[in-house]
N, C-alpha and C positions, 0 to 999 in steps of 0.2 A: 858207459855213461857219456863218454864226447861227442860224438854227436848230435844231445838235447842241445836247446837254448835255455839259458838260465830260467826263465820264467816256467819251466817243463819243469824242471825239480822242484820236491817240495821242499819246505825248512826242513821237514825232520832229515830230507835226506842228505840235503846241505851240512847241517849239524852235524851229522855223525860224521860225512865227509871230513870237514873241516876237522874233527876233533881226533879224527886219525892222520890229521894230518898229508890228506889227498889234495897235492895243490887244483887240481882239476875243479873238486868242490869249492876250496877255497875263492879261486876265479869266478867259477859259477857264483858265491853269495854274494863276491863284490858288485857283480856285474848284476846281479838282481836287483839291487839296493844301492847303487853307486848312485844313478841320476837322481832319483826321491830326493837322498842324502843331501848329495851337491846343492840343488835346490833350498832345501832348508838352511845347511850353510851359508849358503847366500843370503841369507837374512840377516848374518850377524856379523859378516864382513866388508870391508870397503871394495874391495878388488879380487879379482879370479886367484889370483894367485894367494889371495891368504885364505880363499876359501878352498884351494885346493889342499894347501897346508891342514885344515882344520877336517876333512872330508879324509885325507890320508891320515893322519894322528885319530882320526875315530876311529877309523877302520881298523889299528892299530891295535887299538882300544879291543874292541869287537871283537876279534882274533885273539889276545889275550885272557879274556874273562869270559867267551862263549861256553864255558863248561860251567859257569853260575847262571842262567840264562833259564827264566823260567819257564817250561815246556808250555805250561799251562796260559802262557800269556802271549801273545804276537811279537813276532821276533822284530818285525818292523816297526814295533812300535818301540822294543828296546833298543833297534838302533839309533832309532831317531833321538831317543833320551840321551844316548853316549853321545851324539852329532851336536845337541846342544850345549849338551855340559863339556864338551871338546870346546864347544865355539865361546862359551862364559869361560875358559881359561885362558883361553889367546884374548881376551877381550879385559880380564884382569890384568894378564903380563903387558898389554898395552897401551890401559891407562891406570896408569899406577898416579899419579899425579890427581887429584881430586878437582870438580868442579866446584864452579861458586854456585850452592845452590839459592835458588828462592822458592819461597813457602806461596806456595798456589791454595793452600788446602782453605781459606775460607772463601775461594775462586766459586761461581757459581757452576753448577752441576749440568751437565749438558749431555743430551741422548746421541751418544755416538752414531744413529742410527741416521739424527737429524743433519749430524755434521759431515756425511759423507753420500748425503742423498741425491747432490746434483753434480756432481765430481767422479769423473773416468778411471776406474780402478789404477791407470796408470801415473795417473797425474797424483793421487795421493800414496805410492810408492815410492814417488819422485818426493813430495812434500816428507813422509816418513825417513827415508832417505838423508835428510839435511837436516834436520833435528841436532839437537847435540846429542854426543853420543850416550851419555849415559838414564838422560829422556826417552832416548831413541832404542834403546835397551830393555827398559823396563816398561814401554810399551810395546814390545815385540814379544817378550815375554809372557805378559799378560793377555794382551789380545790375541796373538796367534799360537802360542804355545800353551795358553790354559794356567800359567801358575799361577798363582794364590799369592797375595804379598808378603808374608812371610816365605814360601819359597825363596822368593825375587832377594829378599832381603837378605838369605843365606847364600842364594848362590853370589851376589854381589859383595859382598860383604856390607853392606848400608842397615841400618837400621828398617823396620819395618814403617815407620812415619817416613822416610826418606823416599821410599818405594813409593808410594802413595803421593806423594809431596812430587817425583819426578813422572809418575802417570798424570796429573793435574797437569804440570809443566806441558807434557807434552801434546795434552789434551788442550789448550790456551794455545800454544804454537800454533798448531795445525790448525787449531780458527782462524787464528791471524790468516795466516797461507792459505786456505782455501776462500775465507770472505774475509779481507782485510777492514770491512768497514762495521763487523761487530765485534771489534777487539776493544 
């Protein structure tokens, strides 16, 4: 098997590797899945190094529980699950301290579609970015990761009005930031 490049093996053969315990395999899944991962982590971290931390504790993660791992579902998609639910606990132990919120929700409703039409994918990463963090959270969550606000609300521990109440916030920001003059 040393020879391939990780992207040459499949999962299954990755799995069983790993679950006998063949560091070989085990190197090969990291390396299959390391950069994806990184990448994603980076979404929920300020700096390289907490995302290395949260990219290493998944992995961690991965390697542990890969014998509960449903055959029948995309292993990358499970990892990417443990990568984020690794990154909402360093982002709990981090901010344990609560913000001050405010109530956006009778805020008018606006097509995200409109608020990012003239704006360079970089410059509203940059704008996302600077957000406070817990706006900045549960618009990453919902927009890029797909959850539902009741998810948002459990992984966070917030209420599900709160969830909702900090996508408005964050949605009113990033007006602000992108056209300051219809805020």
């Amino acid at each position: 098997m040393s020879e391939k490049l990780p992207h040459s093996y499949t999962d299954e053969e990755l799995i069983k590797g790993t679950l006998n315990k063949d560091r070989h395999c085990q190197e090969m899944l990291y390396r299959k899945y390391a950069d994806g991962m990184f990448s994603v982590a980076c979404n929920y971290s300020d700096n390289d190094d907490e995302t290395a931390d949260i990219l290493q504790e998944g992995f961690i993660k991965v390697f542990r529980k890969l014998d509960t791992h449903d055959s029948s579902k995309s292993l990358g998609g499970w990892i990417r699950r443990i990568v984020v639910n690794t990154a909402l606990e360093h982002y709990k132990k981090k901010k344990r301290h609560l913000e001050v919120l405010e109530d956006y929700s009778n805020e008018e409703k606006t097509n995200q579609e409109e608020l990012f039409e003239n704006v360079e994918s970089v410059e509203v990463i940059k704008y996302v970015n600077n957000l406070p963090s817990k706006a900045q959270m549960v618009l990453k969550l919902y927009t890029i990761e797909g959850y539902a606000h009741q998810e948002i609300a459990t992984a966070l521990n917030i209420s599900v009005g709160t969830s909702k109440s900090q996508l408005s916030r964050a949605k009113h920001l990033l007006r602000g930031m992108i056209n300051p003059s219809n805020v």
